[in-house]
ROMAR-192279 format. One record per atom (N, C-alpha, C, CB): x negated, y negated, z. Coordinates in steps of 0.001 Angstrom, whole numbers, plus 500000, padded with zeros to 6 digits. Glycine has a CB too. Example, Ala and Ser with C-alpha at 12.3 -4.5 7.8 and 13.67 -1.06 7.14 Angstrom:
% ROMAR-192279
486810505690507800/487700504500507800/486800503300507800/488692504473509046/487150502250507080/486330501060507140/487100499970507870/485916500598505725/
This chain:
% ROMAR-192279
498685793542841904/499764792820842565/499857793223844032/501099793079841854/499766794239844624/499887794888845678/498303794244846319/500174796622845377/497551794481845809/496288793606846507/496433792393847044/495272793310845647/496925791617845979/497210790151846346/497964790075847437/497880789380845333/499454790822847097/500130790604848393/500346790878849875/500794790752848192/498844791906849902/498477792247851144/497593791428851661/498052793412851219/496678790687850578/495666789760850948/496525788184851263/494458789714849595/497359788417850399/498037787020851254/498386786801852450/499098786644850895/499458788337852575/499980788605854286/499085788286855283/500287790124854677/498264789150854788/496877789277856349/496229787842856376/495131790692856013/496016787099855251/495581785910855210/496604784916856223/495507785540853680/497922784727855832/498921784092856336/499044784480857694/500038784276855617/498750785553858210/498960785937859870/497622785568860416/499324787715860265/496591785879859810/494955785018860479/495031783375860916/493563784970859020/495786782797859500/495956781614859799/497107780684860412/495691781306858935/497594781872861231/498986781380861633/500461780538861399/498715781021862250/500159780673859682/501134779970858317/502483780991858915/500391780433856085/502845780828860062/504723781778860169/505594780652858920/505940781506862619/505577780015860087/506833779108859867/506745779027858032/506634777282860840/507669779128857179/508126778371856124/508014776764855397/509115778548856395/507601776153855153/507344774761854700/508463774543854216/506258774456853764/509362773600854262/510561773344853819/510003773397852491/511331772098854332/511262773860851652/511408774109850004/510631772843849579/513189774152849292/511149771129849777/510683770566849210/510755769523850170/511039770573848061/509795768140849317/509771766408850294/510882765587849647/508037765245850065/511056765948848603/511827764806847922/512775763569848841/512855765617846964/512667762640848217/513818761614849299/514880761791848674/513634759846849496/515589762061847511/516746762437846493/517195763711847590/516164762968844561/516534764512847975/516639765860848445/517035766127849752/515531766452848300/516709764561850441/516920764790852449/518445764098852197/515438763479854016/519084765446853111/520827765039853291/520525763842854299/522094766512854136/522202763107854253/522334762218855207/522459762181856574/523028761769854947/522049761430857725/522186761989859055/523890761729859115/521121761130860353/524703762749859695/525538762452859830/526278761445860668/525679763177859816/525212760618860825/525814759410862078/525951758358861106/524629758852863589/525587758123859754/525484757364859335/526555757410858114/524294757242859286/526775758593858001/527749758802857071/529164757597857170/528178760396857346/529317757213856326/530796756698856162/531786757495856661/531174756500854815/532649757085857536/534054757906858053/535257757309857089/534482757545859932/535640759000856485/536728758574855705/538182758165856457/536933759690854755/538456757447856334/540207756671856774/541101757902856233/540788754784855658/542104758359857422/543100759270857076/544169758469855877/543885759740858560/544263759563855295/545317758794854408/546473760016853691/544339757853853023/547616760031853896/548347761176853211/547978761795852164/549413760899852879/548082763189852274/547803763778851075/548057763521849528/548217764680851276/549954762801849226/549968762536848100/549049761276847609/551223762461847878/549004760071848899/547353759351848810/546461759370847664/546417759987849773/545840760514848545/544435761031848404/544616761659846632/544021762452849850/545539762028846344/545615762866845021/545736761566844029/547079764094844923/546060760863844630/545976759825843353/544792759206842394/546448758737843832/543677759608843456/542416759517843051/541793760188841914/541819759791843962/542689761937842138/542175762666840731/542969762913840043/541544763802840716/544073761846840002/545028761870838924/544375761251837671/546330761111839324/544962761227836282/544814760368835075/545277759031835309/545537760909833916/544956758191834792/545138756634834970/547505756353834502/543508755606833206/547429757761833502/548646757598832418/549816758038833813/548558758994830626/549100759382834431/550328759799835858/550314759240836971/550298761147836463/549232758510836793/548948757287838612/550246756540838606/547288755621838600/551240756500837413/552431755072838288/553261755879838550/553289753584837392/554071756938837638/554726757740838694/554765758416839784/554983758224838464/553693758868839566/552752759498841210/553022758493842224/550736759583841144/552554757102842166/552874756317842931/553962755491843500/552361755939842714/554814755648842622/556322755405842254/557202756801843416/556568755723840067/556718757752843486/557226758564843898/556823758405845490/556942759680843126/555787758307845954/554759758552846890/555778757152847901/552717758287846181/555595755833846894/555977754875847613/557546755000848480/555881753798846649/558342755662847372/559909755677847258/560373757202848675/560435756187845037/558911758053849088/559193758881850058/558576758389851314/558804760172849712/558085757790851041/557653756710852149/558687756015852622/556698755686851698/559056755090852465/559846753809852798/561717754594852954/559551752365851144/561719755099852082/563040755895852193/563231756797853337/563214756727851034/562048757567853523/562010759004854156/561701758975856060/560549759909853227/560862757731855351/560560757344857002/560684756240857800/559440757462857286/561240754953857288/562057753728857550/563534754017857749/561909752746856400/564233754062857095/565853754317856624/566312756005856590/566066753644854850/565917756825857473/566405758389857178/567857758218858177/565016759903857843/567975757349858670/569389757489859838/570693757323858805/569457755920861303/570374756045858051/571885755343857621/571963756097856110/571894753225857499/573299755823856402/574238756630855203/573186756101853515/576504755717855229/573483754695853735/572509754109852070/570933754209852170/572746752136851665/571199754655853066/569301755099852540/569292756038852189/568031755229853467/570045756775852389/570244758798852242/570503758333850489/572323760018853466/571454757393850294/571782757348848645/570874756669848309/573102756754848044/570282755795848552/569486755091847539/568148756009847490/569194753430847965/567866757157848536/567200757950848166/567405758513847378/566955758447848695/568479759291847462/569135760398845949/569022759158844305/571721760969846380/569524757837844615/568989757594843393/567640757285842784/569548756852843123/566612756924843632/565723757095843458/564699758159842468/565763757026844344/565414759230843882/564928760660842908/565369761124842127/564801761693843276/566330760115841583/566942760963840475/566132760257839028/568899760788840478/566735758849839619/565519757969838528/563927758416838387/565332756316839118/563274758748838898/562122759153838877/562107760735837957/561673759146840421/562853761732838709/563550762923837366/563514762623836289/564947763297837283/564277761853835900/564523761261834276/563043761878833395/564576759063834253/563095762019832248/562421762450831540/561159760989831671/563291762914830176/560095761515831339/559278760601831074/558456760675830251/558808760307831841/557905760087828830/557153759581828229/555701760764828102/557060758201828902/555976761842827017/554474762741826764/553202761760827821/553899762670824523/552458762418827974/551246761818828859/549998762857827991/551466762173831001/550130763896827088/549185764842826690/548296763578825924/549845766279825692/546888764220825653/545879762785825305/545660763617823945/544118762274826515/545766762420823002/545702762467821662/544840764016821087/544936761004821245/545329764129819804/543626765191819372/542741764081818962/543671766578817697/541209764472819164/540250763984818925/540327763817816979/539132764895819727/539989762531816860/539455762827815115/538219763814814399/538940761428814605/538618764686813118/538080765743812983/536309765112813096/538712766511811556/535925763561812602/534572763600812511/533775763641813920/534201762447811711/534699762943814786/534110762820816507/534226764299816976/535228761673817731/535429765543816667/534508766846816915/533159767244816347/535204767871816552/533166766981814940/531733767402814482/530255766849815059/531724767064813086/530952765446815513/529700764629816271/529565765479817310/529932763007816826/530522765900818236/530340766272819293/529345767787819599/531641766244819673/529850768682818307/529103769648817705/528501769972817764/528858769785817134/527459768667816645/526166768820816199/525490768114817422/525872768191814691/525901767344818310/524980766790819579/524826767846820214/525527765677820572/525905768799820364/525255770343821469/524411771010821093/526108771544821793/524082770890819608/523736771872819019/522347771119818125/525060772540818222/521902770031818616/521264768931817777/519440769295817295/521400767395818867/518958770541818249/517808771122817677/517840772332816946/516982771300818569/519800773005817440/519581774114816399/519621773394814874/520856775353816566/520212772480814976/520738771756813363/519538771546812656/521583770113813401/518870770399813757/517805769974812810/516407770984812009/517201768912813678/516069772142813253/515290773009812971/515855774079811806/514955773545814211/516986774018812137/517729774839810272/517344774189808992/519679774686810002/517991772669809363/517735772028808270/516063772159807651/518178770621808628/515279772137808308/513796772062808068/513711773399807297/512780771952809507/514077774722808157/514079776292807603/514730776174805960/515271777456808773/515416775756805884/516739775961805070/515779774992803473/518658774914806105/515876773049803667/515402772537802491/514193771896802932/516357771641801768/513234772214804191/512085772454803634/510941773467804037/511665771404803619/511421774199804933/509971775246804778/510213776038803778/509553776279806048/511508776801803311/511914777897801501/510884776977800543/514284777705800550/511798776219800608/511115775433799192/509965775106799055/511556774268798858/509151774914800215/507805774450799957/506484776094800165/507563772937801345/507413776889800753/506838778540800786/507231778905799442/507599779722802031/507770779082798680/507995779140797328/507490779120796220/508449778639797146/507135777381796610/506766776469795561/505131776446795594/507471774957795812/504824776297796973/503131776356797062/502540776996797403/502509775738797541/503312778051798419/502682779079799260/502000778891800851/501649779514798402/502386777453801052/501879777238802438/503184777310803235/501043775788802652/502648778085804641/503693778841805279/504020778829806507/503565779904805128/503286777247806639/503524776590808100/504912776074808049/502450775308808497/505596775483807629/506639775034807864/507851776026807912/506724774105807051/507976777131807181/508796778043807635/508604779075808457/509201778448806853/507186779052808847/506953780138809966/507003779404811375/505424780928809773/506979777543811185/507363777197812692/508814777072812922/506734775844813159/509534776933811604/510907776394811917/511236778094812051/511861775215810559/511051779055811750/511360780771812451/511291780881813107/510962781832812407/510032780386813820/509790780937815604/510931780184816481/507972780348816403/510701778757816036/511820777938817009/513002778395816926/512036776500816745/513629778488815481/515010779107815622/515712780126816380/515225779460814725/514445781457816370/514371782543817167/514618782325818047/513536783126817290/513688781159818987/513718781526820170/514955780915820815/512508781223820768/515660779735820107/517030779060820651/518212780179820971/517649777951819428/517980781020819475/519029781849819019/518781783009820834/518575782736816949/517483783318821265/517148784269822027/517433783957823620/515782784541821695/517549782521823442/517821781867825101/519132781886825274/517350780244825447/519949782289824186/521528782566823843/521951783831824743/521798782953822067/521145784761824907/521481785917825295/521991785210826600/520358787096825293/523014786274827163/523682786657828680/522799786269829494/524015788182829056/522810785766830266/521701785450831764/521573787728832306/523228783800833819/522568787965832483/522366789020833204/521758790019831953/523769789481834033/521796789778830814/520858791021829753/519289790197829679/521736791244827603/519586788921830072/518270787969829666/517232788448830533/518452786259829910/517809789639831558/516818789891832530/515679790918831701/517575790604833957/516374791772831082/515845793038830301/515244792589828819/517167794183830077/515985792058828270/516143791461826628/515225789953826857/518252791081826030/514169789992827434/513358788731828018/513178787848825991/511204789511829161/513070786377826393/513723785565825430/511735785711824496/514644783555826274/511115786179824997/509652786230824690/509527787665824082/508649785979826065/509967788438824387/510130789912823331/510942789642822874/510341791351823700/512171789276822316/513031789227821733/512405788334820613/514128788907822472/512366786909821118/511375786272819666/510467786615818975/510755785357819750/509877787499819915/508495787759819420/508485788711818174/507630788392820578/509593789673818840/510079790613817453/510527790449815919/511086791164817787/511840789693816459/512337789297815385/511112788097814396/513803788667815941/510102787251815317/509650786633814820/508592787621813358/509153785825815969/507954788502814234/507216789459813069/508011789985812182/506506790639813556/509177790376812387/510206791078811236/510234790063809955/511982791276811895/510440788689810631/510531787748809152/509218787343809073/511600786296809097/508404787275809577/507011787105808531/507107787984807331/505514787566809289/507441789571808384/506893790168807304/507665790554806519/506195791034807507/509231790037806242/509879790060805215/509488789025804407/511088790095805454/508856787538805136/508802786546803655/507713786936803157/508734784847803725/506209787714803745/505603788249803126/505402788407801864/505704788840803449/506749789987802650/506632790762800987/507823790933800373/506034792306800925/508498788823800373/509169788418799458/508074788300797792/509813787015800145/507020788206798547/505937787705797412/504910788796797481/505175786108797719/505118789680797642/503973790899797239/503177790503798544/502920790749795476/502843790528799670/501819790421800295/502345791533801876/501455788623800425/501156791532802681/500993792519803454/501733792017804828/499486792887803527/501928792475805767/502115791778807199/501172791260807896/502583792525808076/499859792067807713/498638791671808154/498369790192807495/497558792784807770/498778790029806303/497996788856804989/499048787871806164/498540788993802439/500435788132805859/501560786954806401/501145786323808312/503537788010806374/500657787467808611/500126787268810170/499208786328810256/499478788471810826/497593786570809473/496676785768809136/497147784164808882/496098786409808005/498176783989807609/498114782968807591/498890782416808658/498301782656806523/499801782531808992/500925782667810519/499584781761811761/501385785240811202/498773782165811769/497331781759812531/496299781909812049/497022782310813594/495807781364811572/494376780775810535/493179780895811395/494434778934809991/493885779955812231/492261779229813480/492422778049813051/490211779742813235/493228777489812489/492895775683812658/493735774985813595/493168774769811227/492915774876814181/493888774432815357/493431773095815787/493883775458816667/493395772209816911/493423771118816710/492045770656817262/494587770595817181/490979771658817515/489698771872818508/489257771954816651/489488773591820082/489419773028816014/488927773407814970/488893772011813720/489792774716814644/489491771439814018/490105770150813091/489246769075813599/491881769717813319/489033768354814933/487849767701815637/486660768062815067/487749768016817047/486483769303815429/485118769862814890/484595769696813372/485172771312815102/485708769532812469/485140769924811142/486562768573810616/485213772151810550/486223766897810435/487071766176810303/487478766127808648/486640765005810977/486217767111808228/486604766958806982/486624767918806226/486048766195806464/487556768885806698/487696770150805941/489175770236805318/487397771424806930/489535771133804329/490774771155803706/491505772379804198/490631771127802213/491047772683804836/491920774359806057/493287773472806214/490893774898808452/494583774424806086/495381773580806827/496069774699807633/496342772574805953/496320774025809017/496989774937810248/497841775453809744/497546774367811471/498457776569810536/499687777446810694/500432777523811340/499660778299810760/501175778040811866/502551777803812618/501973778214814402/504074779130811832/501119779343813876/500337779288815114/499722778861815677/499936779675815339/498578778388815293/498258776831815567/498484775631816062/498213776468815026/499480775840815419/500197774486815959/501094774745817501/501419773938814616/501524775835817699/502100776437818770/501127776700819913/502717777627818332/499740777388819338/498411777176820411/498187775670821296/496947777324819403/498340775117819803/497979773332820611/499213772718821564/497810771868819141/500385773442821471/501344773106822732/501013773817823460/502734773180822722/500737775246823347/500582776188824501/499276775225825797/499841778004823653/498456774485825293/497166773926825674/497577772887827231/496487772909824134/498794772003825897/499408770797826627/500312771230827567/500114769830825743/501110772739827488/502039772716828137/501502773652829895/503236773351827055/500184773889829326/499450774582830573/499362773302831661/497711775266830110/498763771770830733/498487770384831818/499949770205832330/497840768687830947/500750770483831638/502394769800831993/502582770595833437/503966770328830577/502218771736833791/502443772553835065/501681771222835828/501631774402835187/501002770826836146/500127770150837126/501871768880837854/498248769086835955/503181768276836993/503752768287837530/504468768680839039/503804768359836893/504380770029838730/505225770448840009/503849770575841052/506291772156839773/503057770974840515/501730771190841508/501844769715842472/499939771299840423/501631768294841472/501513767350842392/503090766852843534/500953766158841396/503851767326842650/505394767154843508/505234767844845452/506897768511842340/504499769142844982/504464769862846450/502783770023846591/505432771620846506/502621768489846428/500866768829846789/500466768606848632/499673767342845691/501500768891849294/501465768665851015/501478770193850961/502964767698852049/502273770919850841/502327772358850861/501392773070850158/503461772779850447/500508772743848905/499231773253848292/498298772789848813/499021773074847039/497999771588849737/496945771755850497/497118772237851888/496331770659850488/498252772531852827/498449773339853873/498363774476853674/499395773214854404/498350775420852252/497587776748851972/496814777062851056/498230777615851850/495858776068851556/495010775956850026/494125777667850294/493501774046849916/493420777752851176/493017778874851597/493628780573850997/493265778583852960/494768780234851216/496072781285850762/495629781267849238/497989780619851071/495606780668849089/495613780433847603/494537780835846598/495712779146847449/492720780313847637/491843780351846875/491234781848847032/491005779213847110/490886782035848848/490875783620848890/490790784817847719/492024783882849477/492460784937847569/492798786227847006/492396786136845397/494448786559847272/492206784673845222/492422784295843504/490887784867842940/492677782163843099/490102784090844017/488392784549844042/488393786018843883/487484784173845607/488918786587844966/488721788018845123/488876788902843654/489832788507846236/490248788554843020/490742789288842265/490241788696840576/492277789317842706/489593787683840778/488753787244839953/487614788007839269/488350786369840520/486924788031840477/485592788863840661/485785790785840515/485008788390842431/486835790731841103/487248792152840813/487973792652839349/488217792460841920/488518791736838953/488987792278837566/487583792156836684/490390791276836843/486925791219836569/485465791174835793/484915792268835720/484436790370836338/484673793321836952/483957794547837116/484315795564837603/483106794456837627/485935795352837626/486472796658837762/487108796948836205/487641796704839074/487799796340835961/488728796462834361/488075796938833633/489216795272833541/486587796497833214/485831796994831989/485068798058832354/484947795996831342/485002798719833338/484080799965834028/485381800650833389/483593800124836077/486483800595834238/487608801672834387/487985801829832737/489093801085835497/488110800981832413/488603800858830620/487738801726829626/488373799130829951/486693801280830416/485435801823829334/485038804042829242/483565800750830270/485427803755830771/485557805536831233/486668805814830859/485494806070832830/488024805654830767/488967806676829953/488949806412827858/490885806242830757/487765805485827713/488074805728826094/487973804312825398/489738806412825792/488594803440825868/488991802165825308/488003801652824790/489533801277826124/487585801311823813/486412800770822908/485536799590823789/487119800035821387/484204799864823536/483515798408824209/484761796748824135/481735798020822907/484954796178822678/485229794753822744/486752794784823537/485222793996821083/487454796073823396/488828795808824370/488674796438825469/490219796286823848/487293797534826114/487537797076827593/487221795634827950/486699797919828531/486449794899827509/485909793330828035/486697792408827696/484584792802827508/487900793016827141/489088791587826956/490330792541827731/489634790930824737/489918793407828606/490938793419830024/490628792838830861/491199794494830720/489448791948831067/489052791680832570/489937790797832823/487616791173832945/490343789719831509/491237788780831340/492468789118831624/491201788333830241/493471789996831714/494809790381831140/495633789858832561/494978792267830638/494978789244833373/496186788550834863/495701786725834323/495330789182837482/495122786630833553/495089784959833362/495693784719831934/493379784235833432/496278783033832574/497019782230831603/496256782331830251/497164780704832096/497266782106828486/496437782717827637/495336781857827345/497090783127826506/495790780630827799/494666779381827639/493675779380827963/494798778368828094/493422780059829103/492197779865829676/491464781628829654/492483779060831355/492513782399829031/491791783900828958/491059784267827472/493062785149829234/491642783036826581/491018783200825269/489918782528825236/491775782827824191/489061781681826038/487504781450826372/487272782071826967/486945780489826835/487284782742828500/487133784079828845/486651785028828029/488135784495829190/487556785137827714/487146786397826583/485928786508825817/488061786433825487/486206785403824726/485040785019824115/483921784945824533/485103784159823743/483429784435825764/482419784183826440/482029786127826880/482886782884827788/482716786456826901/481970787708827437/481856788721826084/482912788495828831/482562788350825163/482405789068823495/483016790473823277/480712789332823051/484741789839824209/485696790583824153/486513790577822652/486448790200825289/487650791460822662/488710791260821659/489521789890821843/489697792476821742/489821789113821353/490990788266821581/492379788711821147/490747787064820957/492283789215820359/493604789632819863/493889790793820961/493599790169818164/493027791493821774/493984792225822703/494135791587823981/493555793617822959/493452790833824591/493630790151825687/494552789225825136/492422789619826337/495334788644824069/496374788073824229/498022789028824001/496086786940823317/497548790238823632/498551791040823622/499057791519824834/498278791948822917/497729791719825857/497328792540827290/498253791393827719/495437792755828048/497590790248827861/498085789232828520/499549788745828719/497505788412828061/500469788596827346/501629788339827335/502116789701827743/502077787736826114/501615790780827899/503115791738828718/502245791988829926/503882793619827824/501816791117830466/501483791434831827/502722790366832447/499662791087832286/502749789384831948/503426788265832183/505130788800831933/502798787008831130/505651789392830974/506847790052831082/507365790720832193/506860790809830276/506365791776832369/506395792524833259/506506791620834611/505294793403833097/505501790945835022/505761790165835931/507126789815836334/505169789249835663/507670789252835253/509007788371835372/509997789764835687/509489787294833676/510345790856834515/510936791921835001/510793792788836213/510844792516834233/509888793132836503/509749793967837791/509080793415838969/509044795146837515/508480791843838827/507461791594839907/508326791203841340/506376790269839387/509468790727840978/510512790272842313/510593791508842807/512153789582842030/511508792565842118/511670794012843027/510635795001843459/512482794890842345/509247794547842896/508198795579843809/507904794704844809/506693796184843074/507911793376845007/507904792301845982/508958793184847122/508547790608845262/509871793103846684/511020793180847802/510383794613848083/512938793053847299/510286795819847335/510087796863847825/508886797037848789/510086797593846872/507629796059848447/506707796002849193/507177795471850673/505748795258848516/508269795239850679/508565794087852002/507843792398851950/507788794893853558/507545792239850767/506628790654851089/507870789904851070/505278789936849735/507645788856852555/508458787679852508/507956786177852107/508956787619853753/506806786649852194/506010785293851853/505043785200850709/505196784912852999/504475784229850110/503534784467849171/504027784834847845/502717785401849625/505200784443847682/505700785019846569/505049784691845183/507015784699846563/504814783244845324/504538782120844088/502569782821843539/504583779773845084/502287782953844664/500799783279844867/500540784536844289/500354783318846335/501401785362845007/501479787087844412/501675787113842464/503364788033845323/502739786574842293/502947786549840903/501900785486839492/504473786090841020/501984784664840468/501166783725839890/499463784067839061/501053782830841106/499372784910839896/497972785635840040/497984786856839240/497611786037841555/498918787275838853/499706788420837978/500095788323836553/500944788668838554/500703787005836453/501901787157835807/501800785914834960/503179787285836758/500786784648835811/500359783560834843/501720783121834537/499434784025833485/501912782405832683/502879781111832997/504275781698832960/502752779782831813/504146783270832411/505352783201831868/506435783131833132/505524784430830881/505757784249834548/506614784147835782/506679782456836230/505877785180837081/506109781681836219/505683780317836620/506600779982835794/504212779715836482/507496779506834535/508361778910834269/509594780073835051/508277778528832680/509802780734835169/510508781576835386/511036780809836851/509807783005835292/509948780805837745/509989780158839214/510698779039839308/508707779791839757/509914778043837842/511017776822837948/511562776667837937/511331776172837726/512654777453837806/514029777695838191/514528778198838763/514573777906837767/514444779099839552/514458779721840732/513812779203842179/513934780812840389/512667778899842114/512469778218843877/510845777491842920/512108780004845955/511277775597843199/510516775528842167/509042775262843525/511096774144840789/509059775067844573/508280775304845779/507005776491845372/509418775877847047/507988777457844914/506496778853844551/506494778897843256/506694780746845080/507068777592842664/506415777855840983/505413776386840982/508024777818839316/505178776091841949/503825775295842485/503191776020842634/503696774531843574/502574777047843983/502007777679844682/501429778837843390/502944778075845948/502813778834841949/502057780287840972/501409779466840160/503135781545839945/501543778018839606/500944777748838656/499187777049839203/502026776809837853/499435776244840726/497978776631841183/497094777936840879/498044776639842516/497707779000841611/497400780484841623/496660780544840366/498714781525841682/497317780846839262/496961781192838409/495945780170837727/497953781577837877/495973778758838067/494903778064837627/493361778570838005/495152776766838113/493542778267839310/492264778709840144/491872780148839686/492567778713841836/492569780885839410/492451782348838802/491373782111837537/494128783011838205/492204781236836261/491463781359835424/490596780278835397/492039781602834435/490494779352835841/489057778862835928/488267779417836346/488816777974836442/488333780177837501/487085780947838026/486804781881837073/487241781658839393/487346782818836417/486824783876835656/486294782903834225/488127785204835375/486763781764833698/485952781411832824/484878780946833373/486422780655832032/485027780273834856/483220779839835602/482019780678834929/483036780370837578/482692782527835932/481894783287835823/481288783707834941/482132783863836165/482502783810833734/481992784396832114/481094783301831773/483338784574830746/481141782060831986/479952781304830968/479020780944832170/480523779684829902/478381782002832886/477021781858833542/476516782997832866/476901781889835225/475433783246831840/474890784001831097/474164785411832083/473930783041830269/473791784912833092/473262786577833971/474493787190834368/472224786439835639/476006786487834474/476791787347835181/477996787561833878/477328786627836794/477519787462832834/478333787873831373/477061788945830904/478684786221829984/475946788606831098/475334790273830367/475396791432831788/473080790113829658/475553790961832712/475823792151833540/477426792618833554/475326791805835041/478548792136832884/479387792614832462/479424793553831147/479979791744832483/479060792844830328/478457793611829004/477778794825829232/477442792786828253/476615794800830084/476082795988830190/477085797373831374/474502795484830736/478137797182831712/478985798313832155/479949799169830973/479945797660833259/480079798399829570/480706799455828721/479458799407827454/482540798999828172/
């Protein structure tokens, strides 16, 4: 991380990138010139309030408004205006007519309810009468191991914004998600390892193409891989939204990604391999700064672990999100933010961005593209995958 963000800096001052690119182009987004603005007409304050009154207090409101008007500032000299003021206000005093708005009927709260609440409902319902019953009854354990994960993770986006910083909604699911595997497990005599396996098989939707006529049926993981796939293309969104600002630093971008490309390939598995770490999991660190999509061919191609480069991988990406802003700030980087993390931290900081400044959750989900395409380039050119191989 500290590489990157020095290679960005020095990059950004070579190429004389000072200035800031406005956040965004949008036409929704450019305020109005103020010459063009409508000029609001003065109008008295009790006026103006009538506007955010209820439709039920607008006639007395106005009743009142009119009666201090015409009374107060026409007729304040003579004796009967002074009274027909006092009766006025007195008539207006008079009690008037509840204005509180009905209670709602008990079924239009429940509608209202279950619409806030309309994927926790339905994904229960699925948990509840049909993934039990059909884990039970047949033993296939896709349907209650996807309606678990989802539930988890609704239940986990629940947390506090300010604990959500620590208590990240991706360890939190992730936990609880293994706890109930491996309780429905060994509801039925079986292992965590056995409940994991089937949890992710390998049939996935590449595996299913390949073999149209096999009786394998996916798992919950699986099926979650094949969004993970789609939801990597769905980033290309914001990419094309601020594609004026990704090609004014395209350079910024490709530079450091190359660099650290090439350097994790043959630094990670040297260094890994000298303090201990077994041949197949030093060669599935080279991967551990790229998205998991594109680090689980990676991997493969060089005849790494997968199962640890996706372990490596998702808490590099935590981490990212937890500590990568404040070693940023501590480093002093003002710029390059999207690039720095992106290159780090892959999707999980990149959704993270989208909500926060969605400008550098462009700039991270490029980053990290160009990241892992290049290291899968490299891994499937066969002279520069056995000269990786041959360092552990």
């Amino acid at each position: 991380m500290i590489f990157a963000a020095n290679v960005t800096q020095g990059l950004r001052w070579i190429l004389h990138h000072v200035q800031r690119v406005p956040t965004t182009r949008r036409d929704e987004d450019i305020e109005e010139p103020e010459e063009v603005r409508p000029v609001q007409s003065f109008r008295p304050n009790h006026v103006t309030e009538l506007t955010r009154m209820p439709m039920a207090l607008m006639i007395p409101s106005t009743i009142r408004s009119i009666s201090s008007i015409s009374l107060g500032g026409l007729a304040r000299s003579t004796p009967q205006a002074d009274d027909a003021e006092e009766n006025s206000q007195t008539a207006i005093a008079s009690p008037m007519p509840s204005t509180d708005p009905l209670p709602l009927p008990r079924a239009q709260i429940w509608a209202i309810s279950i619409t806030r609440n309309l994927n926790f409902t339905i994904w229960s319902t699925v948990f509840i009468f049909i993934g039990i019953p059909v884990f039970y009854t047949t033993g296939y354990v896709m349907p209650v191991h996807l309606s678990l994960c989802v539930l988890v993770y609704l239940v986990s986006m629940r947390v506090p914004p300010r604990y959500r910083q620590y208590l990240h909604p991706v360890i939190v699911s992730a936990l609880i998600t293994v706890l109930g595997i491996w309780a429905l497990a060994a509801s039925r005599g079986d292992s965590l390892k056995t409940g994991l396996h089937q949890f992710k098989p390998g049939v996935d939707y590449l595996y299913l193409w390949g073999n149209p006529g096999t009786s394998s049926r996916p798992g919950a993981g699986d099926i979650l891989s094949t969004a993970l796939d789609a939801s990597i293309v769905a980033l290309s969104l914001p990419m094309y939204q601020y594609r004026r600002e990704l090609r004014q630093h395209f350079l910024l971008i490709m530079i450091p990604n190359a660099l650290m490309s090439v350097g994790s390939l043959f630094a990670y598995p040297s260094v890994c391999f000298a303090i201990g770490i077994r041949p197949q999991r030093s060669l599935a660190m080279a991967s551990r700064s790229i998205t998991l999509a594109l680090a689980l061919p990676a991997t493969q191609n060089l005849g790494g672990d997968v199962n640890t480069v996706a372990s490596v991988g998702v808490r590099s990406g935590i981490l990212g999100v937890l500590m990568g802003q404040r070693l940023l700030t501590w480093l002093k980087v003002r710029e390059g933010e999207g690039i720095t993390l992106g290159s780090n931290s892959a999707a999980i900081v990149t959704a993270l961005l989208l909500e926060t400044d969605p400008r550098a959750a462009a700039l991270s989900s490029l980053s990290m593209s160009i990241l892992g395409t290049t290291t899968v380039l490299l891994t499937s050119i066969p002279p520069i995958s056995q000269v990786i191989r041959l360092l552990v």
